[in-house]
Structure formats: C-alpha cells, structure tokens
C-alpha positions, 0 to 999 in steps of 0.5 A: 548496555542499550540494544539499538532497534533497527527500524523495519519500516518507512514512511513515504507521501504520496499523491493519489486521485480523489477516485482512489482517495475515496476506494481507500476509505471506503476499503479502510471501514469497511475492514475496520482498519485505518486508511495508512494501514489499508493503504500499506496492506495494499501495496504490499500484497500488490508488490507481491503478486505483480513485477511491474506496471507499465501503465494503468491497468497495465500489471504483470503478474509474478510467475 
C-alpha cells in the first residue's frame, strides 16, 4: 500500500524593490545559503516576532 505525503510547504511570487533584492543577496552570501532560503528563513522569523504591520516600518511585536 502507498502512503501519500503530505506537503508542509508552498511556494509563492512575489515582488520586492531592487534595495531589498540586493539586502537579500548580500544576507544569502553572506550566511552561505540561497537567496529562497534566506528569504523564507526571514519571513518566518518575521511572522513569529511581529502581529502586524501596518506600514513600512511600522511592525507590532508579538507579546
């Protein structure tokens, strides 16, 4: 019998400026990781600490 896995991960486009295109490759080499890793590392720990944004700038942090 086959077990079906269950995927854990999506993928989504999006689109950023070219300031923080460059800020994301320079994090990627410098952690020696690849830019999609950096970036998912990134959001992930950003959705963790902070409930919202509201504008730039403008994150409240989780209490």
């Amino acid at each position: 019998m086959s077990q079906t896995k269950k995927k854990t991960t999506v993928s989504i486009n999006l689109e950023m400026s070219a300031e923080t295109n460059q800020g994301l490759t320079l994090a990627a080499k410098a952690a020696n990781r690849s830019k999609h890793i950096e970036a998912a590392l990134r959001l992930a720990d950003h959705i963790r600490r902070f409930e919202h944004v509201g504008g730039y700038e403008e994150a409240a942090p989780r209490k």
